[in-house]
C-alpha positions as CSV (number, residue, x, y, z in Angstrom):
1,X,0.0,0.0,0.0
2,X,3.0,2.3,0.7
3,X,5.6,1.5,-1.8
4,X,7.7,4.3,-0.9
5,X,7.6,4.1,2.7
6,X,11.3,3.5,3.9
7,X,10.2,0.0,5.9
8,X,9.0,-1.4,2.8
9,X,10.7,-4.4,1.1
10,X,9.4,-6.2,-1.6
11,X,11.6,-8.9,-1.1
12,X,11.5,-10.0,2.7
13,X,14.0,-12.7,2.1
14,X,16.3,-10.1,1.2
15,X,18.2,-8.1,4.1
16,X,21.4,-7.1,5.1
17,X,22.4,-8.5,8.4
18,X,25.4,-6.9,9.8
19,X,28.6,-8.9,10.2
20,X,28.5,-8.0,13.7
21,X,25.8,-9.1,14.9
22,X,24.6,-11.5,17.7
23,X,21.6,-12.6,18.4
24,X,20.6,-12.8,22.4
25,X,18.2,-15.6,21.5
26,X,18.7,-18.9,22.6
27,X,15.6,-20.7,22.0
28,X,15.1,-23.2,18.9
29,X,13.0,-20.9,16.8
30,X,13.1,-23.3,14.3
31,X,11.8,-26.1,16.3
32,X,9.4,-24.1,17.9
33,X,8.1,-22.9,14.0
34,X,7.9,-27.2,13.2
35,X,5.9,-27.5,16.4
36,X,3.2,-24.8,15.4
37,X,2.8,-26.0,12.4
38,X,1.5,-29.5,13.7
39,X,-0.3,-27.6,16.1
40,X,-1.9,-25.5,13.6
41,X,-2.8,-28.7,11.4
42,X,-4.4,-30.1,14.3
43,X,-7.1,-27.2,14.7
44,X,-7.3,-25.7,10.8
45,X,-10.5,-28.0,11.0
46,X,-13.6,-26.3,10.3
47,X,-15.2,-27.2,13.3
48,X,-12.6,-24.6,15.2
49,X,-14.4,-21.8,13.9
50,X,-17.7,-23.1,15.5
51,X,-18.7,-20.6,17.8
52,X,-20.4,-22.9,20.2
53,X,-17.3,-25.4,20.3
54,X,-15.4,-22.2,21.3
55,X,-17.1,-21.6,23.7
56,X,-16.9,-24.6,25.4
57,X,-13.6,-24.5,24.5
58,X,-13.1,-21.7,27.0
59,X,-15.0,-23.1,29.5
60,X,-13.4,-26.2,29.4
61,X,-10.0,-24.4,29.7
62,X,-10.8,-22.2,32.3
63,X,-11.4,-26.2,34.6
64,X,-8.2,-26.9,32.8
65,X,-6.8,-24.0,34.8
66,X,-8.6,-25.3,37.9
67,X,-7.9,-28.5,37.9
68,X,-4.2,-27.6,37.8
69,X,-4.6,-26.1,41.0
70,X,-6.0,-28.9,42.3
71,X,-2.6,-31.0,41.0
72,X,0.0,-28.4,41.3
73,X,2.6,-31.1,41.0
74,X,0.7,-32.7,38.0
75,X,2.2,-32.7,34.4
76,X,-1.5,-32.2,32.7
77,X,-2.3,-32.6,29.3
78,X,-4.8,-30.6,27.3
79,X,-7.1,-31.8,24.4
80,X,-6.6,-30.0,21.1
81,X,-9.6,-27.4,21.9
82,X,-8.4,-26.6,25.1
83,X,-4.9,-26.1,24.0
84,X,-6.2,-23.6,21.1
85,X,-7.3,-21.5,24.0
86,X,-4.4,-22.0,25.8
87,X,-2.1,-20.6,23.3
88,X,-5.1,-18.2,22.1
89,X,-4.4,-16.6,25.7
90,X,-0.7,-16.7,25.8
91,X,-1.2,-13.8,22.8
92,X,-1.6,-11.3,25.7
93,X,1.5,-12.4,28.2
94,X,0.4,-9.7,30.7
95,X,-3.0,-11.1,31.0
96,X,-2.0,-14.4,30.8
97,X,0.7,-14.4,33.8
98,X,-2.0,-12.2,35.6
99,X,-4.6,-14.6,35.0
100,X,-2.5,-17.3,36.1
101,X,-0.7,-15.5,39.2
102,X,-4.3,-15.3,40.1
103,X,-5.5,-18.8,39.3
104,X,-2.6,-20.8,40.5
105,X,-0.4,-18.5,42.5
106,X,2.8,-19.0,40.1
107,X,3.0,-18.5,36.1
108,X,1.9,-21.6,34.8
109,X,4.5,-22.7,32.0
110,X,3.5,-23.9,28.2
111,X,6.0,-26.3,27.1
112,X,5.4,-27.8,23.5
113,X,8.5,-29.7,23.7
114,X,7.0,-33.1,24.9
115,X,5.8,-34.4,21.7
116,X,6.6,-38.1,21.6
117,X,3.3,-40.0,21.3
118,X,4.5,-43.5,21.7
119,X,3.2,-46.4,24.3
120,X,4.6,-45.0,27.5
121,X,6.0,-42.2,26.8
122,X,5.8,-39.0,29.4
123,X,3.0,-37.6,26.9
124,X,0.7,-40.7,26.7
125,X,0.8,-41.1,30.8
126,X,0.1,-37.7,31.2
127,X,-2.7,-37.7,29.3
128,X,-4.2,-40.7,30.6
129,X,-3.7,-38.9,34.2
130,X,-5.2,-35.7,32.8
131,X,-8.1,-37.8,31.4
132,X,-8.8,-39.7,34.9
133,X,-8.0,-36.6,37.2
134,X,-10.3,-34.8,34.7
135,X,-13.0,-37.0,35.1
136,X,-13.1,-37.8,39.0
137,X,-13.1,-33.5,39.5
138,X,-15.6,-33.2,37.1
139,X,-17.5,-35.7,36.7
140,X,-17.3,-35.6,32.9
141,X,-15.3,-37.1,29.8
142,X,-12.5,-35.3,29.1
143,X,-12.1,-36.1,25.7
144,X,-14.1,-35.9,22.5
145,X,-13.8,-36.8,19.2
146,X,-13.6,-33.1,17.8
147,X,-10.5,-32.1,19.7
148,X,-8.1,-35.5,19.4
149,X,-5.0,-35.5,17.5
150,X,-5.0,-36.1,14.0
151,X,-1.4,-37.7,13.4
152,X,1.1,-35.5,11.8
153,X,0.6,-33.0,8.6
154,X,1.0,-34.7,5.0
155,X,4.5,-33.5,3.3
């Protein structure tokens, strides 16, 4: 829109970095960009644009939140709509640490890294103790068929 402006680059592949430059960063960017995008393939269903499923999706993350309290020392899993809201909330940082300062007295931690879904595994447990901690709090299934993983993205 603003071809002139001096910010504009047609190319954004193509910048000069300085020679001397160092980047403070020391997380896996890269890594963290291959996690999102299984994430995202997971909820780019239709059915995550359904207002009504959001909703519940919110709900169901605010007992997520809750039920942390409840097992502070718990590693808990979240279904696929719950996480969406999860990460949806983590946009604002400020709220979020506020919101969870409030909830659970410490910032409660999003760590993407544990991704290995094989028998046993420190994921699979987890969410087999998330689903029966989930259910004796509640009284409710915690899973459903519209917000299980999918398997990984096609090539």
């Amino acid at each position: 829109m603003y071809p002139n402006a001096p910010f504009c680059n047609n190319d954004p592949m193509s910048f000069d970095i300085p020679s001397d430059f160092v980047s403070c960063l020391t997380y896996d960017l890269e890594a963290a960009v291959h996690r999102q995008r299984v994430f995202y393939y997971q909820v780019s269903l239709p059915h995550y644009t359904d207002n009504k499923l959001l909703e519940n999706s919110v709900i169901r993350y605010r007992k997520f939140l809750h039920m942390k309290r409840s097992y502070p020392d718990s590693f808990i899993v979240p279904c696929l709509d719950i996480d969406l809201i999860w990460h949806t909330h983590l946009l604002n940082p400020l709220s979020y640490k506020s919101h969870t300062m409030l909830i659970l007295g410490e910032h409660f931690g999003h760590y993407d890294s544990v991704n290995d879904r094989s028998e046993g595994s420190k994921l699979c447990r987890s969410m087999n103790e998330t689903q029966i901690m989930w259910e004796e709090l509640y009284k409710e299934r915690f899973t459903n068929k519209a917000s299980m993983y999918r398997g990984l993205p096609p090539n």
